[in-house]
Structures are given as structure tokens and as C-alpha cells.
PyMOL CGO cylinders between C-alpha atoms (Angstrom):
from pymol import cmd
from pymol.cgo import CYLINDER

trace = [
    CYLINDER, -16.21, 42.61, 8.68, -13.18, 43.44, 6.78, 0.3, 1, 1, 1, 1, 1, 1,
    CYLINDER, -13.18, 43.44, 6.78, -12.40, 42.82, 3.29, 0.3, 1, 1, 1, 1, 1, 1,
    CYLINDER, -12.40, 42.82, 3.29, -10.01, 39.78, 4.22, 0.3, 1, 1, 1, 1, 1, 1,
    CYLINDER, -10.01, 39.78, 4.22, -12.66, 38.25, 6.46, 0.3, 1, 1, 1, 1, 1, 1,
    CYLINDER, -12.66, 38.25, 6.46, -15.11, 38.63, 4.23, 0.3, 1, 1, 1, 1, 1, 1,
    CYLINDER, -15.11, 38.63, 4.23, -13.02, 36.25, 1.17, 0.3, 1, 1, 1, 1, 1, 1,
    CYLINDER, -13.02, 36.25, 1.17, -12.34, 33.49, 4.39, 0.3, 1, 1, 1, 1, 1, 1,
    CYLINDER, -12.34, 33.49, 4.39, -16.30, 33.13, 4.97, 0.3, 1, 1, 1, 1, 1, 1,
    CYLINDER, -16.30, 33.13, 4.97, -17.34, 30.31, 3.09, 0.3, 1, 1, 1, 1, 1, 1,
    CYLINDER, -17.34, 30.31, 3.09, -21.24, 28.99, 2.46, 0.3, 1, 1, 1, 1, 1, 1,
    CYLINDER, -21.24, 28.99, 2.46, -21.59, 25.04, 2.40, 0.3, 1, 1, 1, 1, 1, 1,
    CYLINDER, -21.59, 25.04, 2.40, -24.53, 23.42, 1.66, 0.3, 1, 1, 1, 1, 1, 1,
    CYLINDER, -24.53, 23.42, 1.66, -25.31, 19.91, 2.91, 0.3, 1, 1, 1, 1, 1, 1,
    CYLINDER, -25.31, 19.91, 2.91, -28.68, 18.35, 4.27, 0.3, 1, 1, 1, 1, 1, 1,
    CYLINDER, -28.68, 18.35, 4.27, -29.62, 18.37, 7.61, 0.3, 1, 1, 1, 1, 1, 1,
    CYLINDER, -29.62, 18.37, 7.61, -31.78, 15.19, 7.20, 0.3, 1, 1, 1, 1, 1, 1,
    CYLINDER, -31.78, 15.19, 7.20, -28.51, 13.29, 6.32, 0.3, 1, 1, 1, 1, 1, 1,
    CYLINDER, -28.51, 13.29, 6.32, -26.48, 13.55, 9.44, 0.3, 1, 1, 1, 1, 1, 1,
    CYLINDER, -26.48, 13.55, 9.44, -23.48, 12.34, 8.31, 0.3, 1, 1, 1, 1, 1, 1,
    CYLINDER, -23.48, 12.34, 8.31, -23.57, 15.28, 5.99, 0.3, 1, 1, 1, 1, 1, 1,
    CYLINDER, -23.57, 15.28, 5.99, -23.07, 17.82, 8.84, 0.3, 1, 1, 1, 1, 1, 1,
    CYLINDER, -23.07, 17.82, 8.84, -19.78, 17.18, 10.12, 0.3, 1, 1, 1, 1, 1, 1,
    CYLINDER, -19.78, 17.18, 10.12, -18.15, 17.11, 6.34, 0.3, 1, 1, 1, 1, 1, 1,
    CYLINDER, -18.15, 17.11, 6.34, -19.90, 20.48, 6.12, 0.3, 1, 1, 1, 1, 1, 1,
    CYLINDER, -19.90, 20.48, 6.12, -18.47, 21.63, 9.30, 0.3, 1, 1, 1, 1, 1, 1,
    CYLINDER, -18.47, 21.63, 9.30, -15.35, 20.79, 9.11, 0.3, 1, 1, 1, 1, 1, 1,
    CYLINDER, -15.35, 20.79, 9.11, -12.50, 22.77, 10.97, 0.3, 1, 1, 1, 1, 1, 1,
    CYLINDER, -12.50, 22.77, 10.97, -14.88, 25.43, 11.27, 0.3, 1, 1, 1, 1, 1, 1,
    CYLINDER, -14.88, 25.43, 11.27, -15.13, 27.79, 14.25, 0.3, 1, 1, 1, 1, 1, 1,
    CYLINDER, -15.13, 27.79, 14.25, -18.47, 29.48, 13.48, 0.3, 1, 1, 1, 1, 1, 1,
    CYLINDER, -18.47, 29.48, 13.48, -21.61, 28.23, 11.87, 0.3, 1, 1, 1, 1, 1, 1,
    CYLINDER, -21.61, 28.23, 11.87, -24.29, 30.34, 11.38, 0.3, 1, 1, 1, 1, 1, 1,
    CYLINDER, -24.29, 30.34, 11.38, -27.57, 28.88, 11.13, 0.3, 1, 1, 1, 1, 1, 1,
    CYLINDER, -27.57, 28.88, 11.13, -30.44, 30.23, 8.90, 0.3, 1, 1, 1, 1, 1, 1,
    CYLINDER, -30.44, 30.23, 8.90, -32.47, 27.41, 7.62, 0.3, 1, 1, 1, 1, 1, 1,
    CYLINDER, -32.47, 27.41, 7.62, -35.98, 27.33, 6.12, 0.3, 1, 1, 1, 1, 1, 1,
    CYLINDER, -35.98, 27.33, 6.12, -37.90, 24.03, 5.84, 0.3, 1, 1, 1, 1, 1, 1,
    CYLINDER, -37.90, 24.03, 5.84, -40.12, 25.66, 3.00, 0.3, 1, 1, 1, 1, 1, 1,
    CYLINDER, -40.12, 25.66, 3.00, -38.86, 26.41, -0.48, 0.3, 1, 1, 1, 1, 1, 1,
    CYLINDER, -38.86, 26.41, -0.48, -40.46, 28.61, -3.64, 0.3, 1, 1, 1, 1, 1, 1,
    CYLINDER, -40.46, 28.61, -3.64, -40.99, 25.93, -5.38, 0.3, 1, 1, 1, 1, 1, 1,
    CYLINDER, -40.99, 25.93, -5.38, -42.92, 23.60, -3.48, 0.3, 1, 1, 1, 1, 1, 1,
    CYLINDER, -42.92, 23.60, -3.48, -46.18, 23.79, -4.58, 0.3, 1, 1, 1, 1, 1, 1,
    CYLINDER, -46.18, 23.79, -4.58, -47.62, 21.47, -1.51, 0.3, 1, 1, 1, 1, 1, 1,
    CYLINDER, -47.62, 21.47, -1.51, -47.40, 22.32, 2.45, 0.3, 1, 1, 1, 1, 1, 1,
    CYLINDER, -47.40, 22.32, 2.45, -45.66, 19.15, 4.01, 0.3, 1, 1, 1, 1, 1, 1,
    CYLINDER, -45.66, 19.15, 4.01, -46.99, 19.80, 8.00, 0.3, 1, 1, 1, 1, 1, 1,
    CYLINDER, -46.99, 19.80, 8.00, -43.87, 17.53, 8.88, 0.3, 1, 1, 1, 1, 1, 1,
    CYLINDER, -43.87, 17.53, 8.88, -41.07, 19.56, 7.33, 0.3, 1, 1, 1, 1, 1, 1,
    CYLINDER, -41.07, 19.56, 7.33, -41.09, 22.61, 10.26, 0.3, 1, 1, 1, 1, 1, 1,
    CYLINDER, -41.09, 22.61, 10.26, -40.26, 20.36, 12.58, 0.3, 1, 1, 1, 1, 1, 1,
    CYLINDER, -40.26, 20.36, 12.58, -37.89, 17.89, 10.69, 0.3, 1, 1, 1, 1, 1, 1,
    CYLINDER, -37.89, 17.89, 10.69, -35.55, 20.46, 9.41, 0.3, 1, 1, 1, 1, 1, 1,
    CYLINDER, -35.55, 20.46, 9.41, -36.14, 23.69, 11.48, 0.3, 1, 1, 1, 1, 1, 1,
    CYLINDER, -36.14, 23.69, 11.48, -36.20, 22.19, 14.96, 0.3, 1, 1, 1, 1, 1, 1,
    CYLINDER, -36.20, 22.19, 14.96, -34.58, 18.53, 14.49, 0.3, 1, 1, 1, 1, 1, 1,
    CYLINDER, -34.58, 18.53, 14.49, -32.17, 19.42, 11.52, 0.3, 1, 1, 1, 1, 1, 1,
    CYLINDER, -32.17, 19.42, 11.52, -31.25, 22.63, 14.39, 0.3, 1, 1, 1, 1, 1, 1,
    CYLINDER, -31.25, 22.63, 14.39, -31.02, 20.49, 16.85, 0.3, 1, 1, 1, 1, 1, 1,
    CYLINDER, -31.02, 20.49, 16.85, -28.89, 17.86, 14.99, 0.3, 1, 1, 1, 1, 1, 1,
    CYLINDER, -28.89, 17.86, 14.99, -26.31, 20.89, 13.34, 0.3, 1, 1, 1, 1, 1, 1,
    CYLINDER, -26.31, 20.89, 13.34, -25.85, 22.22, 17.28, 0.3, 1, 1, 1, 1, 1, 1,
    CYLINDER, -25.85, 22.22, 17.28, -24.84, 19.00, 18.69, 0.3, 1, 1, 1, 1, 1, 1,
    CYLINDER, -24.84, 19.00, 18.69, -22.55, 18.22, 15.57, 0.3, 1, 1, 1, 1, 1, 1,
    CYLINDER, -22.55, 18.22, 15.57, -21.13, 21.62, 16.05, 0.3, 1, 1, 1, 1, 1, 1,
    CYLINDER, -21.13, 21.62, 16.05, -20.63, 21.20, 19.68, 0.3, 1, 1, 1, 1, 1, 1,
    CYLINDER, -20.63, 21.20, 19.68, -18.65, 17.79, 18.98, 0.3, 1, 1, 1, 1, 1, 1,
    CYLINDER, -18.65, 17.79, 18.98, -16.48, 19.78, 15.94, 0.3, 1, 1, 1, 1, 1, 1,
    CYLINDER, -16.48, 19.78, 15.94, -15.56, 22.42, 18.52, 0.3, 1, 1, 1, 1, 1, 1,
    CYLINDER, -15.56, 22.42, 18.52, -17.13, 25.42, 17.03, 0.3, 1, 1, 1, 1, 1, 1,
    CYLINDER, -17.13, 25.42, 17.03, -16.55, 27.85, 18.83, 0.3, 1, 1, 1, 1, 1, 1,
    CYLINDER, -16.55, 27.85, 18.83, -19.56, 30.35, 17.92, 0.3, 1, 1, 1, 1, 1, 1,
    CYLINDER, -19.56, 30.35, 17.92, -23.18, 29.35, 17.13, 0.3, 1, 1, 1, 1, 1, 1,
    CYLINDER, -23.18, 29.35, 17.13, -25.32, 32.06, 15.54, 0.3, 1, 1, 1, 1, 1, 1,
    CYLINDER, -25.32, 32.06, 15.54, -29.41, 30.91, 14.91, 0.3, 1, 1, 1, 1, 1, 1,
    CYLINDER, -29.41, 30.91, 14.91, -31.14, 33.58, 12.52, 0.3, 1, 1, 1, 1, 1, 1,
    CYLINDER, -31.14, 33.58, 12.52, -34.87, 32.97, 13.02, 0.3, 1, 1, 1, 1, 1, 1,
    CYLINDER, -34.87, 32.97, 13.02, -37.99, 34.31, 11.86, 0.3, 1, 1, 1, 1, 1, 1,
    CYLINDER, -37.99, 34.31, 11.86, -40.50, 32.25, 14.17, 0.3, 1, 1, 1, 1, 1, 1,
    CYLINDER, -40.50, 32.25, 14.17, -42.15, 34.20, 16.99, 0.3, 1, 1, 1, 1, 1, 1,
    CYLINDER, -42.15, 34.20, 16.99, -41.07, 37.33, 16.04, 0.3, 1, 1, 1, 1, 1, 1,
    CYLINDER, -41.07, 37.33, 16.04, -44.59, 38.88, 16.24, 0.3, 1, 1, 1, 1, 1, 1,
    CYLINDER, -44.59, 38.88, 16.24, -46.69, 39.06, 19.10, 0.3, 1, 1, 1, 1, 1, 1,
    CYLINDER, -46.69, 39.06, 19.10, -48.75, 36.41, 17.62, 0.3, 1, 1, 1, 1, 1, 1,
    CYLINDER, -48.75, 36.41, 17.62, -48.69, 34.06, 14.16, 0.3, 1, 1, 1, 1, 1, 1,
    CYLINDER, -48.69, 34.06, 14.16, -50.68, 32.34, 13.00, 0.3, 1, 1, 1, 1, 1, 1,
    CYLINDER, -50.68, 32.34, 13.00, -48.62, 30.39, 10.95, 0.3, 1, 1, 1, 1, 1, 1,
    CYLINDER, -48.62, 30.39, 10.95, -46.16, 29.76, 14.42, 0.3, 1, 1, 1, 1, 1, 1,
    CYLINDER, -46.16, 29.76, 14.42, -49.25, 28.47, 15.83, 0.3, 1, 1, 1, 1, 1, 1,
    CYLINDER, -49.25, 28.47, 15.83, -50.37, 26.12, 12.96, 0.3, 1, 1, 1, 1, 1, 1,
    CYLINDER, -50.37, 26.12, 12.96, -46.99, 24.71, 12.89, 0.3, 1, 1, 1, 1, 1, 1,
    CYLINDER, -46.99, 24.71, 12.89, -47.27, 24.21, 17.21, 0.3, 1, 1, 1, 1, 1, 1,
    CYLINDER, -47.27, 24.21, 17.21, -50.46, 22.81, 16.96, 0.3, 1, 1, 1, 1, 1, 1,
    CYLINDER, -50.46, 22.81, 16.96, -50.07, 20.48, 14.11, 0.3, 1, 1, 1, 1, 1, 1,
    CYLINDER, -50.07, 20.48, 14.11, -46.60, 19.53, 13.75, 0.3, 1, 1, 1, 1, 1, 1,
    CYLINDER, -46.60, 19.53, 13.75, -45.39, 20.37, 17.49, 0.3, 1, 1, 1, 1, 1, 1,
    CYLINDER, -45.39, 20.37, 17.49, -42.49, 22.16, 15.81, 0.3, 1, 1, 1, 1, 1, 1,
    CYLINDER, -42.49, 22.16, 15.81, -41.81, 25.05, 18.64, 0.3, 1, 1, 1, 1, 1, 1,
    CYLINDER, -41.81, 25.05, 18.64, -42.43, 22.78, 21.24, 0.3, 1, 1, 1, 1, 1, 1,
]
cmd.load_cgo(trace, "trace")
């Protein structure tokens, strides 16, 4: 990227549990890149239900708000199932149906 794309990108934070949050966020945008994590440093408790809540419905929710703001480019920057196997993929499928 150039220097004078670089000063147009913007980061906006908003909460993908409060839809109404998402299009406010969006705005005129024409790109969104998505990088979300449902766990943060200083939780000291593993909430099963939180994969699946923000990582696959709070995805879900940001692509179809997106689609209906006419983005025009999606990006998804994701960690899960970049191995061959994990474990921790696997916990999350099995328990909280999250990849599914």
C-alpha cells in the first residue's frame, strides 16, 4: 500500500453481538477486513459459547451486513484449521459446534 492509502485505512471497533452496531461501523465502506478473536488476555475463564457466538455468528452477522452496505471486498484472516489437526479446533467442534 502506498503512503496515501495507508492514512485512508481506518480501524473501527464495534461489537458483533450488537447488530445494530455493524452497519454504523461499516458505513460507506468498500472493504472490511475481518480478524476477530472470541478470546481475550484477560479473561481468566474459558466461556465454551464465545467461539461460536463471535467467531462464526458475529462472522456470519458482519458478512451479511457487509453484503447489504455494498462492500465491495471481504477479507477473513483466520487462524482455525490451519494445522493438520488441533486440538483446540476440535474442542471448540465438539463442544460448542463452532466450525460446523
Amino acid at each position: 500500500m502506498s503512503r496515501a492509502e495507508l492514512k485512508r485505512l481506518q480501524f473501527v471497533e464495534f461489537d458483533l453481538e450488537i447488530p445494530d452496531t455493524i452497519g454504523v461501523a461499516i458505513g460507506k465502506s468498500s472493504r472490511v477486513v475481518c480478524c476477530v478473536g472470541s478470546r481475550g488476555s484477560s479473561e481468566s475463564s474459558i466461556d465454551l459459547s464465545k467461539p461460536k457466538r463471535i467467531e462464526g455468528d458475529g462472522t456470519i452477522s458482519l458478512i451479511k451486513v457487509s453484503e447489504e452496505y455494498g462492500v465491495q471486498y471481504f477479507v477473513l484472516v483466520t487462524s482455525i484449521g490451519t494445522t493438520k489437526f488441533s486440538l483446540l479446533g476440535t474442542l471448540f467442534n465438539l463442544y460448542g459446534g463452532f466450525l460446523n
